[in-house]
C-alpha positions as CSV (number, residue, x, y, z in Angstrom):
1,X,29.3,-158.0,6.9
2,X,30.7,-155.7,9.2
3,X,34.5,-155.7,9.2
4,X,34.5,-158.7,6.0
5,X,33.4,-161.2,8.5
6,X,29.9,-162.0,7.0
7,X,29.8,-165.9,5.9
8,X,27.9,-168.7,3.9
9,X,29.5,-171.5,4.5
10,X,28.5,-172.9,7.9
11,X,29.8,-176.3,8.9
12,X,29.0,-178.1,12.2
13,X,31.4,-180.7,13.6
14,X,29.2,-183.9,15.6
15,X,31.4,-185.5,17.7
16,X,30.2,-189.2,19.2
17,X,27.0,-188.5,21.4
18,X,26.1,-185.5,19.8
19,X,23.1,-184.0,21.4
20,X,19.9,-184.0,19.2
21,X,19.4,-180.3,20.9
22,X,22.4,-178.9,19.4
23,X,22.0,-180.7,16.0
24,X,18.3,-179.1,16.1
25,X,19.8,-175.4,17.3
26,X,21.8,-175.3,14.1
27,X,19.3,-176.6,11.9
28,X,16.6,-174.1,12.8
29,X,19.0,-171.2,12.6
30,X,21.1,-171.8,9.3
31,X,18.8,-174.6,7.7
32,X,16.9,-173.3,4.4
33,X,14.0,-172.2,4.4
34,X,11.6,-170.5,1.9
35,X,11.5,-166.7,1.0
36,X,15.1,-166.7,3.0
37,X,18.4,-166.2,1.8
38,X,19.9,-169.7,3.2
39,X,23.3,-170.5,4.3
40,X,24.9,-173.0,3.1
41,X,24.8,-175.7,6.0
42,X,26.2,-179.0,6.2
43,X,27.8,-181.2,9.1
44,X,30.8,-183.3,9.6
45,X,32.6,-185.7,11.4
46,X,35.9,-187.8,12.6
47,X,34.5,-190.0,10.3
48,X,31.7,-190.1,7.7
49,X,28.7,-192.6,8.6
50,X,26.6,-193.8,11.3
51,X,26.9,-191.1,14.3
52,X,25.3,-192.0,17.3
53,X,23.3,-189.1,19.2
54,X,22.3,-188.8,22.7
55,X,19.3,-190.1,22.0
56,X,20.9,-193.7,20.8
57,X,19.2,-193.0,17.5
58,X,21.6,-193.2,14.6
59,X,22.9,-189.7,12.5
60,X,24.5,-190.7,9.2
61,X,27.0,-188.2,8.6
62,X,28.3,-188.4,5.1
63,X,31.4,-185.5,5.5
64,X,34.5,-185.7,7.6
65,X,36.8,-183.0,9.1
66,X,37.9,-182.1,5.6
67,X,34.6,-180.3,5.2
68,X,36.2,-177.4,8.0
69,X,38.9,-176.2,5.7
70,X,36.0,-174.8,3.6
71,X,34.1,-173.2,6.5
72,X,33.4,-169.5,6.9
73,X,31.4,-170.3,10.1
74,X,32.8,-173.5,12.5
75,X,30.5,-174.7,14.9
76,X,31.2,-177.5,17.6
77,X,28.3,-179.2,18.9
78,X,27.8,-180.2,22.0
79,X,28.3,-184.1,22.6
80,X,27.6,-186.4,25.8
81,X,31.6,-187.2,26.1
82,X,33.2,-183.8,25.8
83,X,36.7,-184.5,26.4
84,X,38.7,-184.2,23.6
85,X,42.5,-186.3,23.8
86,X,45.1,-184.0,22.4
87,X,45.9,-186.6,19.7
88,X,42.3,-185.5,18.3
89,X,42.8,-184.4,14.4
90,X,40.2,-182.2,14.8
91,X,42.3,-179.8,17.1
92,X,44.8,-178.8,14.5
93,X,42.2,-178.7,12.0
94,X,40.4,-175.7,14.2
95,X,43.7,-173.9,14.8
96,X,44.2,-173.9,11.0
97,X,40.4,-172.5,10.4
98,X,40.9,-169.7,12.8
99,X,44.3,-168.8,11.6
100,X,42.6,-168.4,8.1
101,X,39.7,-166.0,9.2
102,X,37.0,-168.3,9.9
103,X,34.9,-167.8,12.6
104,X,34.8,-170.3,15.1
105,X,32.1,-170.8,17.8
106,X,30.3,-173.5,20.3
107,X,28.0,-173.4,23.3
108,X,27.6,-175.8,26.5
109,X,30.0,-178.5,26.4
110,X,31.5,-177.9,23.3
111,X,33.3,-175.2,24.4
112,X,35.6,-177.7,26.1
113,X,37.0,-178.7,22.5
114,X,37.8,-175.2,21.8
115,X,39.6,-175.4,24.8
116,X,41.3,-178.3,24.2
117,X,42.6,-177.0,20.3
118,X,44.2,-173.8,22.5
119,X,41.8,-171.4,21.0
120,X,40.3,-169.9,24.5
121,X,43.7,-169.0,25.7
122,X,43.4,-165.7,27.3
123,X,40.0,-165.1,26.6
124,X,36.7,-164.7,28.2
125,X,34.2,-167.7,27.5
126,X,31.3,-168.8,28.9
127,X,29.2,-172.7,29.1
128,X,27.1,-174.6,30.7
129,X,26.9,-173.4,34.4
130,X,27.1,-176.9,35.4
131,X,30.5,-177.2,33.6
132,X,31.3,-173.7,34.0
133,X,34.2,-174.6,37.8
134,X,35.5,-178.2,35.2
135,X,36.1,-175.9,32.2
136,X,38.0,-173.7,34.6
137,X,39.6,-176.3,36.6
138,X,41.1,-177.7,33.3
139,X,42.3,-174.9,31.2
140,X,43.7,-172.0,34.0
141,X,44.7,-169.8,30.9
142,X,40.5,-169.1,30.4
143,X,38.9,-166.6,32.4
144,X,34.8,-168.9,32.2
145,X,32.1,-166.2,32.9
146,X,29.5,-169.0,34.0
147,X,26.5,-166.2,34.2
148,X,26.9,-165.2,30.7
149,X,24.3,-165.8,28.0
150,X,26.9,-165.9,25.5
151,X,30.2,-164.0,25.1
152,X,31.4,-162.3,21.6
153,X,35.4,-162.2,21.6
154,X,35.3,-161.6,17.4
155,X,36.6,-164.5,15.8
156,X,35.6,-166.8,19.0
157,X,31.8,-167.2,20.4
158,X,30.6,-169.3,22.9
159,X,27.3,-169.9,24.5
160,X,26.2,-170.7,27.8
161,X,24.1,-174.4,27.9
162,X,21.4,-176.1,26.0
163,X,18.8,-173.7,24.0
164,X,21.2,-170.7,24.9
165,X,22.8,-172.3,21.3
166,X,19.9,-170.5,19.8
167,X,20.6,-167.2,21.2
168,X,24.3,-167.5,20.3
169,X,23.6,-168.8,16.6
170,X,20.7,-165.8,15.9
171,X,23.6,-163.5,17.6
172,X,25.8,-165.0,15.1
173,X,23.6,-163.5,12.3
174,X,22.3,-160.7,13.5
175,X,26.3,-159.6,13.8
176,X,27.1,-160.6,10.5
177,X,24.1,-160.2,8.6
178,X,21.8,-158.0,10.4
179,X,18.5,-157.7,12.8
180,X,16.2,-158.1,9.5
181,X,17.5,-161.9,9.0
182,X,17.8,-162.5,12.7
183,X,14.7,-160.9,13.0
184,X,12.7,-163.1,10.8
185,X,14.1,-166.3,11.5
186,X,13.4,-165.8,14.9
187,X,9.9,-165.2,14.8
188,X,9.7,-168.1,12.3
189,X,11.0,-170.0,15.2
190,X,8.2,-168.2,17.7
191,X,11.0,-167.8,19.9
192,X,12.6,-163.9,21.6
193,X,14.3,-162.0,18.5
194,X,17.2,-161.1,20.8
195,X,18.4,-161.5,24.2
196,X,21.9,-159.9,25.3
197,X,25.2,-162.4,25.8
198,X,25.1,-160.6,29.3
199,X,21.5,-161.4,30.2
200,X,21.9,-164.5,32.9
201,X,21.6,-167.9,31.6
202,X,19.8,-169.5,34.8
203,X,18.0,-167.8,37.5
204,X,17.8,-168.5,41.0
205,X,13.9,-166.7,42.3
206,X,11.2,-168.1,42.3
207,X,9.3,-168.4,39.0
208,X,6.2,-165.9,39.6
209,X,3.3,-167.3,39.6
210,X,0.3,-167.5,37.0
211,X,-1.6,-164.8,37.6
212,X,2.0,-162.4,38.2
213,X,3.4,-164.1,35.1
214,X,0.5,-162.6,32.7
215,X,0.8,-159.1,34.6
216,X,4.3,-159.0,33.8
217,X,3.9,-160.5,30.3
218,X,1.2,-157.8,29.8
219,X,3.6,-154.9,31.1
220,X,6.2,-156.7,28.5
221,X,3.8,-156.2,25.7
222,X,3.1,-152.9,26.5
223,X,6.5,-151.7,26.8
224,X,7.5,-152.9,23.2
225,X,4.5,-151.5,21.6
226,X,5.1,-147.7,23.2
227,X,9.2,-147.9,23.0
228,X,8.8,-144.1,21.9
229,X,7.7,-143.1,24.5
230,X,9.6,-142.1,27.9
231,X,9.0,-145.4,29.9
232,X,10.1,-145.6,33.4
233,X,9.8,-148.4,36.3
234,X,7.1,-147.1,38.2
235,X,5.2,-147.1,34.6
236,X,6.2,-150.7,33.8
237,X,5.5,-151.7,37.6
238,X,1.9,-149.6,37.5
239,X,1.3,-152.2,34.2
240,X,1.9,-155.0,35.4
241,X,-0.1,-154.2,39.0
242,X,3.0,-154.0,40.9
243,X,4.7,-152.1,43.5
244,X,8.7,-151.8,42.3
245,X,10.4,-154.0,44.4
246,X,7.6,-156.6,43.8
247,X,8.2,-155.7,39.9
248,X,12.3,-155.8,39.6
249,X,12.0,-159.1,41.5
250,X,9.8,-160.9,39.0
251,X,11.0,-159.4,35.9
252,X,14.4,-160.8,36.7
253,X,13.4,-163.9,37.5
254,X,11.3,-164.2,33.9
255,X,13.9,-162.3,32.2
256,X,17.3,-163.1,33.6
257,X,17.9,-158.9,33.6
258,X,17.0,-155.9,34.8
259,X,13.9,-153.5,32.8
260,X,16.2,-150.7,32.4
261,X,18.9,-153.5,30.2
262,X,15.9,-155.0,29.1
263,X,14.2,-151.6,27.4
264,X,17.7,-150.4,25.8
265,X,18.0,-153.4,24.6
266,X,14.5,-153.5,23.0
267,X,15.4,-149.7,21.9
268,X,18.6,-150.8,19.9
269,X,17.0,-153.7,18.5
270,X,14.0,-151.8,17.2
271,X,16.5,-149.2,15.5
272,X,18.9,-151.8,13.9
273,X,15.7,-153.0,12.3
274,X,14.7,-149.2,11.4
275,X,18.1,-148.2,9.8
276,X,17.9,-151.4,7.8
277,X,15.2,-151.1,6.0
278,X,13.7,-147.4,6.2
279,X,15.1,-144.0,5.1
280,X,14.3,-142.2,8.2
281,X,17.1,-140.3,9.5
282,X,19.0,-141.2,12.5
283,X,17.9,-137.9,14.4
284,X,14.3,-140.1,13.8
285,X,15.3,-143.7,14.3
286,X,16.2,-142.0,17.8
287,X,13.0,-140.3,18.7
288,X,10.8,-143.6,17.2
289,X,12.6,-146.0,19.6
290,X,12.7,-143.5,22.3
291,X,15.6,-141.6,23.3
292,X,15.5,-137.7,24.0
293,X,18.0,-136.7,21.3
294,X,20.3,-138.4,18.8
295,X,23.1,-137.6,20.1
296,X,22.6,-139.8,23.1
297,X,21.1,-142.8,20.5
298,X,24.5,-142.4,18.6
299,X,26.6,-143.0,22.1
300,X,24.1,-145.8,23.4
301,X,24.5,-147.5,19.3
302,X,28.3,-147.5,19.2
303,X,28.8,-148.4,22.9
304,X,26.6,-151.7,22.3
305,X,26.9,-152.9,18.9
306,X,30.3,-151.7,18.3
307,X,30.0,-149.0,15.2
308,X,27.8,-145.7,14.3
309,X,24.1,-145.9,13.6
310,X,25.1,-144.7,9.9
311,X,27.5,-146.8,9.5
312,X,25.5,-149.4,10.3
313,X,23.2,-148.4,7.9
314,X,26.1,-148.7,5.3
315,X,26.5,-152.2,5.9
316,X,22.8,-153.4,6.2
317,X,20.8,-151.2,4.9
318,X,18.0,-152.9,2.5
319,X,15.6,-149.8,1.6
């Protein structure tokens, strides 16, 4: 809701081969479900009818591309044959939808559609990082960040590949709607309430294992449950039985970032949720997620989500 950008309507174009994954993503994030104010979801293609899926198994589609001049929210799936031929009616359908307001967005290989309707130009996207040197090597005009989770240029998101959809959909609403809904969906889904755009999709250490794993997960759980207090990485490394180096190692290679990005955002998280739905002030949102004064909470708050903690609070407050 922040700048009028909040939507409803949220309509997902299937091209031929559409992956069952991406179908599922969207589902999950903006499907109803009960005690939740829904969106309003539904799917289109080319042509309505039998749409085959990268499974082989038959989606029967009953819109077609006419159903994206109604869209607050445009999202292009991700589809076994991604190239798009300029002729495609779908491209000036998108350039119309984004020259309206809506908000237009797509993760792995779907991203190369947006690039095909012109929409990327000049911008900073991400995908798959398997795809990430063809989307490049195709459209020169895009700058492709292949480490990113998911990149946030306003009216144009993409995601990086596969369940990273997930994290670019509850993104999505947490921008427009706020961490309460994102929130809550997300643990409905048992699945991380928020992970940066700028955490790394893919990791390249070794996965830790068993025994390291439930250290670290226990130095994790511990970490969120005392985020008002001053936590440092000799703390979070004495947790988890770990000297520092051994510590930074693994919890990148769980995490895909560093503890110190990891804590702030935990911290900001925690207070979005806090100036939602509490009264407290913000000089006490500050000291309950743990920094020393507001005044460095207020600089932290606008420098990563983009407007005051009060104003904030304006827009998504439900106490």
């Amino acid at each position: 809701m922040i700048d009028g950008m909040a939507f409803r309507r949220v309509v997902a174009y299937a091209p031929p081969g559409a992956t069952a994954l991406g179908l599922g993503i969207v589902n999950a994030t903006f499907g109803p479900r009960p005690g939740i104010p829904g969106f309003d979801l539904a799917i289109c293609a080319r042509h309505p009818g039998p749409l085959q899926t990268d499974l082989g198994l038959p989606l029967t589609v009953e819109n077609d591309l006419g159903l994206l001049t109604t869209a607050d929210l445009i999202i292009i799936l991700p589809a076994v044959d991604y190239h798009v031929e300029p002729s495609h009616p779908v491209l000036p359908m998108l350039r119309a939808a984004r020259d309206r307001g809506a908000t237009i967005a797509a993760h792995c290989v779907g991203t190369f559609t947006l690039a095909a309707a012109g929409l990327l130009d000049g911008l900073t996207v991400t995908t798959h990082w398997q795809f990430a040197d063809e989307l490049a090597g195709r459209h020169p005009e895009v700058k492709v960040a292949p480490e990113a989770l998911y990149i946030d240029e306003g009216a144009i998101i993409t995601g990086a590949g596969a369940a990273a959809g997930m994290d670019m959909c509850l993104h999505l609403i947490r921008r427009e709607h706020g961490a309460g809904l994102a929130n809550t969906i997300a643990r409905g889904l048992v699945i991380p309430p928020h992970r940066d755009g700028g955490q790394a999709q893919y990791v390249s250490t070794p996965v830790p294992s068993d025994s390291e794993d439930q250290r670290l997960a226990a130095a994790i759980a511990w970490a969120r449950e005392h985020l008002d207090h001053r936590i440092t990485l000799d703390t979070l490394a004495s947790q988890a039985l770990m000297s520092r180096r051994s510590f930074i190692r693994h919890f990148r290679s769980a995490t895909g970032t560093s503890p110190h990005a990891w804590l702030r955002t935990q911290r900001l998280s925690l207070a979005e949720e806090l100036l939602e739905t509490t009264n407290l002030s913000v000089e006490q949102v500050a000291t309950r997620v743990g920094y020393r004064n507001a005044a460095v909470f207020r600089e932290q708050f606008v420098l990563h989500r983009g407007v005051s903690p009060s104003d904030y609070r304006r827009t998504f407050s439900h106490s």
